[in-house]
LUMMARMAR-828175 format. One record per atom (N, C-alpha, C): residue number from 1; residue in three letters; atom name; x, y, z. Coordinates in Angstrom, 2 decimals. Last residue first. Layout:
residues N
(NUM "ALA" "CA" (X Y Z))
...
//
This chain:
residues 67
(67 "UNK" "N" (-44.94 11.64 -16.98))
(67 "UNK" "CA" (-45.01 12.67 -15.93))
(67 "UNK" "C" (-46.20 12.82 -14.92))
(66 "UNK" "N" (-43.98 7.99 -16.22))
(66 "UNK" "CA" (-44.46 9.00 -17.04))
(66 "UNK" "C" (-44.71 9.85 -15.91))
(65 "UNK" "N" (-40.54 7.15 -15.81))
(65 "UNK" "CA" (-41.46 7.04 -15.32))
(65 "UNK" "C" (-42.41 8.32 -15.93))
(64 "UNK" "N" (-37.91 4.79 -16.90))
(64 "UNK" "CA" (-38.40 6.31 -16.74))
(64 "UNK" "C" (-39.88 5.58 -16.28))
(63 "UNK" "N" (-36.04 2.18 -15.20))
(63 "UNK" "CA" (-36.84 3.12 -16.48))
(63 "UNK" "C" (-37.54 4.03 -16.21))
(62 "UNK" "N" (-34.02 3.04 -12.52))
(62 "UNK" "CA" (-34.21 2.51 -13.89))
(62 "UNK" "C" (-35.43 3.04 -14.62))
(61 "UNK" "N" (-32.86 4.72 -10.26))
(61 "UNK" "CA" (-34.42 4.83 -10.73))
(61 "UNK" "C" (-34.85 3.76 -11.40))
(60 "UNK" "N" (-30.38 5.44 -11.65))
(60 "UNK" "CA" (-30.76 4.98 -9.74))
(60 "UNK" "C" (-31.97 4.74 -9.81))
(59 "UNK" "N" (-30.06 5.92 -14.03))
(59 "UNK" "CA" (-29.23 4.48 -13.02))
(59 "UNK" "C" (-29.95 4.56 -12.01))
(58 "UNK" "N" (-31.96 7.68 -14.35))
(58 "UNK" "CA" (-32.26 6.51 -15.19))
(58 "UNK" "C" (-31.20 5.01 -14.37))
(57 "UNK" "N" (-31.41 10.01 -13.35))
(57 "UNK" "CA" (-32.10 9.39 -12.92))
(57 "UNK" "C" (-32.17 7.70 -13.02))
(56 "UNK" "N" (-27.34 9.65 -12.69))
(56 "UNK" "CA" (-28.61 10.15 -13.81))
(56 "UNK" "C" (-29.90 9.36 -12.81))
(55 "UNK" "N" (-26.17 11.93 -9.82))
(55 "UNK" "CA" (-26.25 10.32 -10.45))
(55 "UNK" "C" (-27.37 10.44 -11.24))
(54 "UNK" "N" (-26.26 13.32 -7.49))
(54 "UNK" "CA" (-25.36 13.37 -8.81))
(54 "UNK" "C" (-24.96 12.21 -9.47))
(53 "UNK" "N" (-28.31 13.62 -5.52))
(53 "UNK" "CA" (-26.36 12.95 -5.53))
(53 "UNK" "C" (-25.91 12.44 -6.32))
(52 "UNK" "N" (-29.68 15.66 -6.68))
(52 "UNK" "CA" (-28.80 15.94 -5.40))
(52 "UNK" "C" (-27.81 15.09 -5.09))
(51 "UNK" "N" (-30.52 14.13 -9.24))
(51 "UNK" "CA" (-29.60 15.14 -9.34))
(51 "UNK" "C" (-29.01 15.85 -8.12))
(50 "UNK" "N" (-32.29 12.09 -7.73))
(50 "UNK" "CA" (-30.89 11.78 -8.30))
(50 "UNK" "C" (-30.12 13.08 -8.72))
(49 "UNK" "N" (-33.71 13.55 -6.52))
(49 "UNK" "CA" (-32.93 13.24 -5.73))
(49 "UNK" "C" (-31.74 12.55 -6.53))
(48 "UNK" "N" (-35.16 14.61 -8.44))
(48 "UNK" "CA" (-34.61 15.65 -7.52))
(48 "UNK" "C" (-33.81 15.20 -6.75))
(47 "UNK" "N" (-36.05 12.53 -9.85))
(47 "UNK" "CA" (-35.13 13.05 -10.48))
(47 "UNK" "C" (-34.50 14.21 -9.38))
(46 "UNK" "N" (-38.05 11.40 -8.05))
(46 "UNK" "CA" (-37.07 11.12 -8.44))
(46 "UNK" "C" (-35.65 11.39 -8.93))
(45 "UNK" "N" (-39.93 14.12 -8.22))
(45 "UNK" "CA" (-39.29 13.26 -6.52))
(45 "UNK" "C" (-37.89 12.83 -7.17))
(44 "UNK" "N" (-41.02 13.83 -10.36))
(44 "UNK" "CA" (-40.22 15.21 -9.94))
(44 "UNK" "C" (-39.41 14.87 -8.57))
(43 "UNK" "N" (-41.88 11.04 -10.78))
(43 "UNK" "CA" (-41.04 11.37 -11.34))
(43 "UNK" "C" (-40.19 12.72 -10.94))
(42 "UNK" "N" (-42.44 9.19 -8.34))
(42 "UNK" "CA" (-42.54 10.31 -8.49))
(42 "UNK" "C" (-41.44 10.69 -9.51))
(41 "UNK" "N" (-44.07 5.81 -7.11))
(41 "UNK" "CA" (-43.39 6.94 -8.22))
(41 "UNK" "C" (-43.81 7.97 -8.17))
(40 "UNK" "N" (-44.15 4.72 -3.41))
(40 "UNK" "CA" (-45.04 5.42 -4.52))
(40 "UNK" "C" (-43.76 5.64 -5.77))
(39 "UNK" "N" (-42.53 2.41 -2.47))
(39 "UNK" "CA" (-43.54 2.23 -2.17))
(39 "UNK" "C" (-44.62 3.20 -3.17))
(38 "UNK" "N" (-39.97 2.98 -2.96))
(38 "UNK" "CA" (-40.23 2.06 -3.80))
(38 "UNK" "C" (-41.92 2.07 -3.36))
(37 "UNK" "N" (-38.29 4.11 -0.71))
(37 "UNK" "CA" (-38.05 2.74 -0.42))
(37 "UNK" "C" (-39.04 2.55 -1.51))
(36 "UNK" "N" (-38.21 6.83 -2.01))
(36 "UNK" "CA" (-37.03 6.49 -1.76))
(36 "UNK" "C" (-37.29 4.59 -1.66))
(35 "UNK" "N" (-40.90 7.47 -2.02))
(35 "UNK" "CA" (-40.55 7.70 -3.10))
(35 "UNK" "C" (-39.09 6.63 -2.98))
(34 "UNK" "N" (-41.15 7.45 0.89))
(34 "UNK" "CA" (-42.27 6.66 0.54))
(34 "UNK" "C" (-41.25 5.97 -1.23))
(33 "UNK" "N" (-40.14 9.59 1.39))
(33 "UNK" "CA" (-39.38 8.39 1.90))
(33 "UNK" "C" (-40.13 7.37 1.26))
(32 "UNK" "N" (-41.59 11.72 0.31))
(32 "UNK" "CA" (-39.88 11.70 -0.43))
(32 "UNK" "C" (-39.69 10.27 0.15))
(31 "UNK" "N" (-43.28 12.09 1.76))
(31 "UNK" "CA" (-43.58 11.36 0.36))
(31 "UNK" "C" (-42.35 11.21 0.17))
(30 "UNK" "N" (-42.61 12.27 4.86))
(30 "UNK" "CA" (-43.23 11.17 4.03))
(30 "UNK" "C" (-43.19 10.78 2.50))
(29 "UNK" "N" (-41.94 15.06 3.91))
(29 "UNK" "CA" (-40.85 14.30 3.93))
(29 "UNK" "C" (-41.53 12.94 4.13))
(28 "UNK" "N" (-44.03 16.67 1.45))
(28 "UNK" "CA" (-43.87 16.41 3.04))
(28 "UNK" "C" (-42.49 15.20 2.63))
(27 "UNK" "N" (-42.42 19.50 -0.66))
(27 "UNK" "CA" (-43.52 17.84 -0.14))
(27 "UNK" "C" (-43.14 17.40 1.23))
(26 "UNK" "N" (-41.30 21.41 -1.76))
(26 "UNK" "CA" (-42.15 21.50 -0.86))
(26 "UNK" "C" (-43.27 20.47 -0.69))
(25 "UNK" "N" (-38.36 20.82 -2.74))
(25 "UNK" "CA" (-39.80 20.11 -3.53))
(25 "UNK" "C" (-40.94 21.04 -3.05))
(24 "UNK" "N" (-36.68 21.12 -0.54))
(24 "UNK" "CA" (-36.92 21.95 -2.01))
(24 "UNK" "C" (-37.84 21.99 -2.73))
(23 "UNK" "N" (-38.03 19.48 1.18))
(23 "UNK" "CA" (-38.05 21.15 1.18))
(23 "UNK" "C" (-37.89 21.75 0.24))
(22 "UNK" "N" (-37.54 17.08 0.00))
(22 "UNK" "CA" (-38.64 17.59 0.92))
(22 "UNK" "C" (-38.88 18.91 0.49))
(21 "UNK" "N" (-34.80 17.35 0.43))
(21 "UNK" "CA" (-35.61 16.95 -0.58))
(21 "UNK" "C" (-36.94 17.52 -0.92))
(20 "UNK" "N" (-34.32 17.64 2.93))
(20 "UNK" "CA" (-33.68 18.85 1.83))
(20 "UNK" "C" (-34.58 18.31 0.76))
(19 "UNK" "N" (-35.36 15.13 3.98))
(19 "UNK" "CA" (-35.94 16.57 4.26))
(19 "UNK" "C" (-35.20 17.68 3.33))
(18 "UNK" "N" (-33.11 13.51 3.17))
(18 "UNK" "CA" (-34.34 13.32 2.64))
(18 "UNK" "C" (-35.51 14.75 2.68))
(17 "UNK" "N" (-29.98 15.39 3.59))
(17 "UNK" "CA" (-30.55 14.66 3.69))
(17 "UNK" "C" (-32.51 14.12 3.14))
(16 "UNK" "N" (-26.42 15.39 2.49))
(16 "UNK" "CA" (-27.86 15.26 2.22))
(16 "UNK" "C" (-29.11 14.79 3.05))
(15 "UNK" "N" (-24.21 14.68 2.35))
(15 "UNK" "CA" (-24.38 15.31 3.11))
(15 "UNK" "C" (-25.63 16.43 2.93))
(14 "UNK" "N" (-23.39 12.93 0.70))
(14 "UNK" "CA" (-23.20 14.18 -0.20))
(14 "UNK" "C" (-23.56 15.82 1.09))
(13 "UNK" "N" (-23.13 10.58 2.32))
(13 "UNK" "CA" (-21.98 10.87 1.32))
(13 "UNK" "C" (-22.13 12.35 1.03))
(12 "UNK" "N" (-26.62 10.74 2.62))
(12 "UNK" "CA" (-25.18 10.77 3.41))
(12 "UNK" "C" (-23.89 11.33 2.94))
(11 "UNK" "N" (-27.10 10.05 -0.42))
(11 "UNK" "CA" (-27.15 11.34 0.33))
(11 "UNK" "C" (-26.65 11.98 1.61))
(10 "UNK" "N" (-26.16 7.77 -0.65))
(10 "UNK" "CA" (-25.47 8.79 -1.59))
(10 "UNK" "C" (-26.07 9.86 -0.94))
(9 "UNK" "N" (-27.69 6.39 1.44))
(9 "UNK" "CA" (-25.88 6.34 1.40))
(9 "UNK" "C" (-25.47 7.54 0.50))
(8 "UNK" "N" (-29.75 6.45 0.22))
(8 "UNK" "CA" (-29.59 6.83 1.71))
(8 "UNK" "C" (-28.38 7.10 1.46))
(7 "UNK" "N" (-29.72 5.31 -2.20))
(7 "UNK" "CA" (-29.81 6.62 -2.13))
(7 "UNK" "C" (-29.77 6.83 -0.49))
(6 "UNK" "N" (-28.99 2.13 -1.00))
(6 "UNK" "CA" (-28.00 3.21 -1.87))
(6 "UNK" "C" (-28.28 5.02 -1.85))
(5 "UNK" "N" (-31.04 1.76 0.23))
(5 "UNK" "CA" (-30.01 1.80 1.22))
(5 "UNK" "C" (-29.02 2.78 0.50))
(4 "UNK" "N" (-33.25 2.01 -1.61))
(4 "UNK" "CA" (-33.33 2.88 -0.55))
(4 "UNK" "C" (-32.04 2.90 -0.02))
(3 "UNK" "N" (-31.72 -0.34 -3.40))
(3 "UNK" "CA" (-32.23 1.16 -4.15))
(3 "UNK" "C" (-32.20 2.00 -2.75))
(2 "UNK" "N" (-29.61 -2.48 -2.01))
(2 "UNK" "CA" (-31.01 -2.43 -2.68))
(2 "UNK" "C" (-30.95 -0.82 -2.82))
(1 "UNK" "N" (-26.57 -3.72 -3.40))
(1 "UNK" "CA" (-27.19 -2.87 -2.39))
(1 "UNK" "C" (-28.60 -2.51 -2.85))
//
């Protein structure tokens, strides 16, 4: 399953969606989607969404990303 379809799905599943992201962050929900299909890195993006569906950054993300 490619990276966007999976975190779509795990946030579905968790009953999540990209705008909670968004909002917690206070970033526009562009960047979070941008972040999601691979197009920008965000390391505070990243990790906010792997800890909303509870999965390490490092699996859903792979290698780290500087701050």
């Amino acid at each position: 399953m490619e990276r966007a379809a999976q975190i779509q799905y795990l946030l579905k599943i968790k009953g999540k969606r990209q705008q909670d992201v968004a909002e917690l962050l206070g970033v526009n929900k562009a960047t979070v989607s941008q972040v999601v299909n691979g197009k920008r890195r965000s390391k505070r993006i990243e990790k906010a969404l792997a800890r909303m569906v509870g999965v390490r950054h490092e699996v859903l993300f792979g290698e780290a990303v500087a701050a």
